[in-house]
C-alpha positions as CSV (number, residue, x, y, z in Angstrom):
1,X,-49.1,3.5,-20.1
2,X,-48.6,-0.1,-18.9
3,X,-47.6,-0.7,-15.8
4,X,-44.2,-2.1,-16.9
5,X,-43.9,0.8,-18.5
6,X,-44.4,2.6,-15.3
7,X,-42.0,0.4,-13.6
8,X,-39.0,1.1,-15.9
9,X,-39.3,4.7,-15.8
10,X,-39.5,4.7,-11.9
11,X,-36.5,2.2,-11.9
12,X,-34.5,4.9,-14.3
13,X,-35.5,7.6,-12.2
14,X,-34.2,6.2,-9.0
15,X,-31.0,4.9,-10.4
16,X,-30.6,8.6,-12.1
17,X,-30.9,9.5,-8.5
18,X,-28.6,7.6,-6.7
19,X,-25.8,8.7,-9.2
20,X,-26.9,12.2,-8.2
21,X,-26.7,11.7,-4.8
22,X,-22.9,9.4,-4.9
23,X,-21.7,12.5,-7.2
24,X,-23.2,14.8,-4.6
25,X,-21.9,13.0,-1.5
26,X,-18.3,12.6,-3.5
27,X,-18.2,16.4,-3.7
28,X,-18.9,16.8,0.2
29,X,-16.2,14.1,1.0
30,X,-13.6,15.7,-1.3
31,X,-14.5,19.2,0.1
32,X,-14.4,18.1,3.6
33,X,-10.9,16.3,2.9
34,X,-9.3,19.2,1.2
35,X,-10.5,21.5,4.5
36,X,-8.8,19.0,6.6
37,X,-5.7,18.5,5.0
38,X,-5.3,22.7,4.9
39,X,-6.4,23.5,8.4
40,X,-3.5,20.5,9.5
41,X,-0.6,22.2,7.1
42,X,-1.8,25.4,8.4
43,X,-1.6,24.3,12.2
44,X,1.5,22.4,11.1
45,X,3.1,25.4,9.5
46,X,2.2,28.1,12.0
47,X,3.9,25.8,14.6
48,X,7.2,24.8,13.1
49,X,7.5,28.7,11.8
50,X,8.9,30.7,15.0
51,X,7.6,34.1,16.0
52,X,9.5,37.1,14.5
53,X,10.8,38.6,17.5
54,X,10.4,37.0,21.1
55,X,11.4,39.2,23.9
56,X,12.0,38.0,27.5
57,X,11.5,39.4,30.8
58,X,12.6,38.0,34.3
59,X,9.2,38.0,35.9
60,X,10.9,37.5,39.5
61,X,12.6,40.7,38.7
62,X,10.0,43.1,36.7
63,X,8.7,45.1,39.6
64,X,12.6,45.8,40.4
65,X,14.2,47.3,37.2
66,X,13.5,47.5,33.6
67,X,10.9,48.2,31.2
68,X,8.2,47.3,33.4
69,X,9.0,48.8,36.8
70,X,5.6,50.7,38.6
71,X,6.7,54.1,37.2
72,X,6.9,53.1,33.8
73,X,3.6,51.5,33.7
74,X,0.9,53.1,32.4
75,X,-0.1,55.1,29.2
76,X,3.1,57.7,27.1
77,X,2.5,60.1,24.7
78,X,5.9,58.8,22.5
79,X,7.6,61.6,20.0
80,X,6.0,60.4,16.4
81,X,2.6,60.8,18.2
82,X,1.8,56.9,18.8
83,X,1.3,55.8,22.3
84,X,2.6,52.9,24.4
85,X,1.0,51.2,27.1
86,X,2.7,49.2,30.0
87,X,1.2,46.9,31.8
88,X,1.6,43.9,34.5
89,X,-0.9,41.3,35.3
90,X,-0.9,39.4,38.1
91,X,-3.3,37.5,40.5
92,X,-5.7,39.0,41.0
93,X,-5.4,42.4,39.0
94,X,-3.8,44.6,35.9
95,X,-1.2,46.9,36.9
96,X,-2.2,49.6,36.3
97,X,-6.5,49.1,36.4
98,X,-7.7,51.3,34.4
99,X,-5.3,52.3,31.1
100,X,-5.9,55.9,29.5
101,X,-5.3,55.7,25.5
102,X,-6.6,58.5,22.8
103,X,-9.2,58.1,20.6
104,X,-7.6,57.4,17.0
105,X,-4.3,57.0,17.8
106,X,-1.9,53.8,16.9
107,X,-1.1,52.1,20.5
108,X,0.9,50.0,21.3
109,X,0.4,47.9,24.3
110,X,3.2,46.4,25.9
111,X,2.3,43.6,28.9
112,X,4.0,40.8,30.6
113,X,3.0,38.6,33.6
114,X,4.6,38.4,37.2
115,X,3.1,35.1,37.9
116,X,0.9,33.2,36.1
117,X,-0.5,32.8,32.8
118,X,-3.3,35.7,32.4
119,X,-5.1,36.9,29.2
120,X,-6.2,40.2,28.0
121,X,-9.8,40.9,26.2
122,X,-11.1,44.3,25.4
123,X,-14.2,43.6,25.4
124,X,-16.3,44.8,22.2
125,X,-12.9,45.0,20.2
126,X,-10.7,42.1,18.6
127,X,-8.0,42.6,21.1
128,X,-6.9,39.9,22.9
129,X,-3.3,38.5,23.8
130,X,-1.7,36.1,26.7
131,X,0.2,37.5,28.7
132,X,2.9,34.9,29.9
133,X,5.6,34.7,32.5
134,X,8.9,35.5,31.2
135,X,7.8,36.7,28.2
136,X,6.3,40.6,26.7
137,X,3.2,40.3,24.5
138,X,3.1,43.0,21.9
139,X,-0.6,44.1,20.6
140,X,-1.2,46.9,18.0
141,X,-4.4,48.4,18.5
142,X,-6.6,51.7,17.7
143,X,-10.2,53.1,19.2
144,X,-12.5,54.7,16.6
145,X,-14.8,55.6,19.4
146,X,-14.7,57.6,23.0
147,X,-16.0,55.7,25.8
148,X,-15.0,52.6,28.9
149,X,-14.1,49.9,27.4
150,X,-13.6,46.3,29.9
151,X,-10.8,44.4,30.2
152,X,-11.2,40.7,32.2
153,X,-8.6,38.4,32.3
154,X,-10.0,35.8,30.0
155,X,-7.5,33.0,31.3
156,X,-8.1,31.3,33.8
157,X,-5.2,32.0,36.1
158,X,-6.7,30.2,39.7
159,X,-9.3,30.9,42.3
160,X,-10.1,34.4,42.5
161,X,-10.1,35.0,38.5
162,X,-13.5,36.2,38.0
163,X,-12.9,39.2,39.6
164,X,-9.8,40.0,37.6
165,X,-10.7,43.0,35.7
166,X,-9.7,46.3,34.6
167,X,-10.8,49.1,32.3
168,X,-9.6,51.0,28.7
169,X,-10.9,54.9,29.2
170,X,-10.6,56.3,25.4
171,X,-10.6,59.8,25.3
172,X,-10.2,62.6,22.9
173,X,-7.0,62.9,21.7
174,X,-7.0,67.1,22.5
175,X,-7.7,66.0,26.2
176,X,-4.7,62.9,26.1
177,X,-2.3,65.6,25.1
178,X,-3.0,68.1,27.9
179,X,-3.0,65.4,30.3
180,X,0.7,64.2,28.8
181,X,2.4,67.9,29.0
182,X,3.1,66.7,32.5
183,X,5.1,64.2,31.7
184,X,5.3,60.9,33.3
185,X,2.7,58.0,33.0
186,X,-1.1,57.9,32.4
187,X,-3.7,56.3,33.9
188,X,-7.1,56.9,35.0
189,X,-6.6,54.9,38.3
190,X,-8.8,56.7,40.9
191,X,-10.8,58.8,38.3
């Protein structure tokens, strides 16, 4: 083999190569494109679509009357056998601390804010919601498991947030309906 020989075939090879590579770097571009054009019509979309139901609270006025007056907040044992939780947050605490739920249950939790914007995140679970003035934040959620679960405010709602924290207590659902014959509220505040 000559060494023009040698020369053409290497010249082949790299121009075989560089088509490769344009072809290659062709399919990223158009990839990376398409990605971008759905994650900006999903984004676009989710924000010109209003929520299904949007409910409203006077936050001035919750402690007063209503849905989420102290005596109502807490954990019920409701007729079809689900649960729903009321709650409050404001700075620097939930209201009530710690929530009491059953172990397999649907729940419901119910929360609005008194003052400032405040999150909720049950830690090791994919619940998480804002809780908003003027507004009640809705979250579906079930336990598979018995145990304390933690619940920080994950906004940051002003000096003083990082000790915002309260608890989940999931117990067994035998246990959740003894405690509910009584009537009124649940939570394991002081327990």
């Amino acid at each position: 083999m000559s060494a023009e020989e040698t020369h053409e075939n290497g010249s082949a090879s790299a121009e075989v190569a560089a088509r490769v590579e344009r072809r290659w770097a062709t399919i990223a571009v158009i990839i990376i494109v398409a990605m971008a054009l759905l994650a900006a019509f999903a984004g676009i979309h989710r924000a010109t679509m209003p929520q299904p139901r949007v409910e409203t609270t006077d936050p001035s006025r919750i402690h007063l009357s209503g849905e989420f007056v102290e005596s109502n907040l807490g954990s019920v044992l409701e007729a079809n056998g689900n649960v729903t939780v009321r709650a409050i947050g404001q700075q620097y605490s939930f209201t009530p601390a710690c929530i009491v739920v059953p172990v397999d249950t649907p729940i419901t939790l119910r929360a609005t804010s008194a003052d400032v914007v405040h999150g909720i995140l049950v830690q090791g679970t994919n619940i998480n919601t804002m809780l908003v003035p003027g507004y009640v934040s809705e979250q579906l959620m079930r336990f598979t498991r018995t145990g304390d679960y933690l619940m920080p405010c994950q906004e940051f709602c002003s000096f003083g947030h990082e000790g915002m924290w309260g608890k989940v207590r999931v117990i067994d659902k035998t246990e959740f309906a003894d405690r509910a014959k009584g009537g009124g509220r649940l939570s394991c505040v002081g327990q």
